[in-house]
Structures are given as structure tokens and as C-alpha cells.
C-alpha positions as CSV (number, residue, x, y, z in Angstrom):
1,X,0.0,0.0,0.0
2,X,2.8,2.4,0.6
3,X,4.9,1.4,-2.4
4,X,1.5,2.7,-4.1
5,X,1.3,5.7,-2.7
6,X,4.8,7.3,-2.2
7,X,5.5,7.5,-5.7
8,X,2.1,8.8,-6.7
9,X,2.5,11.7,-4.1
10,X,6.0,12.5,-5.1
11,X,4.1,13.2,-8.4
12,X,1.7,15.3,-6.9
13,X,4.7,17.5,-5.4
14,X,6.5,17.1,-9.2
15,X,3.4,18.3,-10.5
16,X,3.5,21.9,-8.7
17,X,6.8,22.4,-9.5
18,X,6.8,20.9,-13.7
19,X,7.9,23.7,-15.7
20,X,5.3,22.7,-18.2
21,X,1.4,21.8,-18.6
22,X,1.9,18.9,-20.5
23,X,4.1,17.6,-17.9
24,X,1.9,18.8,-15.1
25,X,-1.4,16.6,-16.5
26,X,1.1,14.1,-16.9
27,X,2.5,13.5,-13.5
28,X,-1.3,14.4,-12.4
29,X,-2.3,11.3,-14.6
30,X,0.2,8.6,-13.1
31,X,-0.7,9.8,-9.2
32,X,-4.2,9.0,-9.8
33,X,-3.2,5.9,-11.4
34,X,-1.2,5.3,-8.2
35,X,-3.2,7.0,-5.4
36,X,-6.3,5.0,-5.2
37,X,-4.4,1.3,-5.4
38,X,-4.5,1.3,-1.3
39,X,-8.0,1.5,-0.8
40,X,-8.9,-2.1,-1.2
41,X,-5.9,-3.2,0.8
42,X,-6.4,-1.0,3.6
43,X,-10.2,-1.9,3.3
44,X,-9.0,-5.6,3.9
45,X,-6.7,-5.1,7.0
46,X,-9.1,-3.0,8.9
47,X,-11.9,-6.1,7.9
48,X,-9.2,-9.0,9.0
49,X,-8.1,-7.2,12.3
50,X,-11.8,-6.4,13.8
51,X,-14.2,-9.2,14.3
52,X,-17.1,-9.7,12.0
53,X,-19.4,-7.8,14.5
54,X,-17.3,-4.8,14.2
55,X,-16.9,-4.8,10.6
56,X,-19.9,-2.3,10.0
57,X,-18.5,0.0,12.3
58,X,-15.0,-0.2,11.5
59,X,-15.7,0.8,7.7
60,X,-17.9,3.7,8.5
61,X,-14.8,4.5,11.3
62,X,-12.5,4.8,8.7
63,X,-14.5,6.5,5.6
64,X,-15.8,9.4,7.6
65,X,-12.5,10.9,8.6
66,X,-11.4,10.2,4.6
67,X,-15.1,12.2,3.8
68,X,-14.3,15.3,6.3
69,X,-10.8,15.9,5.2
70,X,-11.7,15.7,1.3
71,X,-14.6,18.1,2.1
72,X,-12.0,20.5,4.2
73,X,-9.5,20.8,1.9
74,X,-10.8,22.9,-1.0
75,X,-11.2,25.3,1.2
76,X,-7.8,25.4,2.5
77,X,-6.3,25.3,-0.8
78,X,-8.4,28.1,-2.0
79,X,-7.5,30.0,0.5
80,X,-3.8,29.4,-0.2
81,X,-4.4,30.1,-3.7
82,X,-5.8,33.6,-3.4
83,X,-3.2,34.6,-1.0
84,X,-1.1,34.0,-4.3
85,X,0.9,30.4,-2.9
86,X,-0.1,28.5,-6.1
87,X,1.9,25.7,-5.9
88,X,1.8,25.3,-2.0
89,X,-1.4,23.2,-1.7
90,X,0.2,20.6,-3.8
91,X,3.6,20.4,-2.3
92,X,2.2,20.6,1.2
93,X,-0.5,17.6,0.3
94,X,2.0,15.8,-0.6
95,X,4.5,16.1,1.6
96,X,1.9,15.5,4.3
97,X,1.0,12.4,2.6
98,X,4.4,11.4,2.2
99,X,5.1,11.7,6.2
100,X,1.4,9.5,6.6
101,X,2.3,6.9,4.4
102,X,6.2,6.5,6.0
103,X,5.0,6.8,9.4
104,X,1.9,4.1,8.4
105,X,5.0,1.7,7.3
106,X,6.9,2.8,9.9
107,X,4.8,1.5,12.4
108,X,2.9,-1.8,10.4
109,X,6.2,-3.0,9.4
110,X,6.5,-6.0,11.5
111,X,3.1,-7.1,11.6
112,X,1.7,-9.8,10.1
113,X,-2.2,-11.1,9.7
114,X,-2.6,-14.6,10.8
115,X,-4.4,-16.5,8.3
116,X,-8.0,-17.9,8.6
């Protein structure tokens, strides 16, 4: 899920700084080839670590916050784009991202699912 994700939001931080538009679309184009390949394997740890009783409640645990922050940012970006930062929203995305997903690995490195 990680090895997904960090290249995808190194392109996302490529993108705001690509000297062109062509290039821009382009590195836009393979991160949201890349972004969205975690989703069903996050989807399935959070299912194998909870019991099937909690399975209802641990999706809708885990969507919401996902839901809130995509409905916060455009906002924040806007903002950041009238006060003239253009390219800030993207590097700082993705950086943020970047430090998620190492600090994700970081800390599920060494564990592993028992199968059933």
C-alpha cells in the first residue's frame, strides 16, 4: 500500500513544480493511477483485524474521517491560492502524505495477519 502511494504523491509534489502543462497533467495522470491502489488493501486489514461484528462500524470509522478531510481541503487550498501560494497546496499535500504513508510503514512494518 505504501509502495503505491509514495510514488504517486512524489508526483503530486512534481506536478507543482513541472515547468510545463503537458508535464503537469502528466505526473497528475500517473498519481491518480497510483493513489487509489491502497483502498482495497487498507479496506481488507481493517476487515481482517476487527471481528465480523465490528466490521460495519469499523468501515464507517475509517470513511468518515477520509469524507471530512476531502470536504475540508478545498477550502484550504483556496484560500492558499488567493493569498497568491499556487503551488503550495500541492507540495504541502503531498508532503503530508508522504510523512502518513512513511510513518503508516513505519509502524505496520512487522506485523503480520494470521491466516483464517
Amino acid at each position: 500500500m505504501v509502495f503505491t502511494h509514495l510514488p504517486a504523491n512524489v508526483c503530486l509534489v512534481l506536478a507543482a513544480l513541472a515547468p510545463s502543462l503537458p508535464m503537469a497533467l502528466g505526473l497528475l495522470m500517473v498519481r491518480s493511477a497510483l493513489s487509489s491502489m491502497d483502498v482495497p488493501t487498507r479496506t481488507a486489514y481493517v476487515m481482517a483485524v476487527v471481528t465480523p461484528a465490528e466490521r460495519s462500524a469499523a468501515a464507517s470509522f475509517t470513511a468518515v474521517p477520509r469524507s471530512l478531510a476531502a470536504a475540508i481541503s478545498p477550502t484550504l487550498s483556496g484560500a492558499l491560492f488567493a493569498a497568491g501560494w499556487i503551488s503550495l497546496p500541492l507540495v504541502a499535500c503531498g508532503l503530508l502524505k508522504i510523512s502518513y504513508d512513511l510513518a503508516l510503514w513505519r509502524a505496520m512494518r512487522r506485523d503480520r495477519l494470521d491466516a483464517e
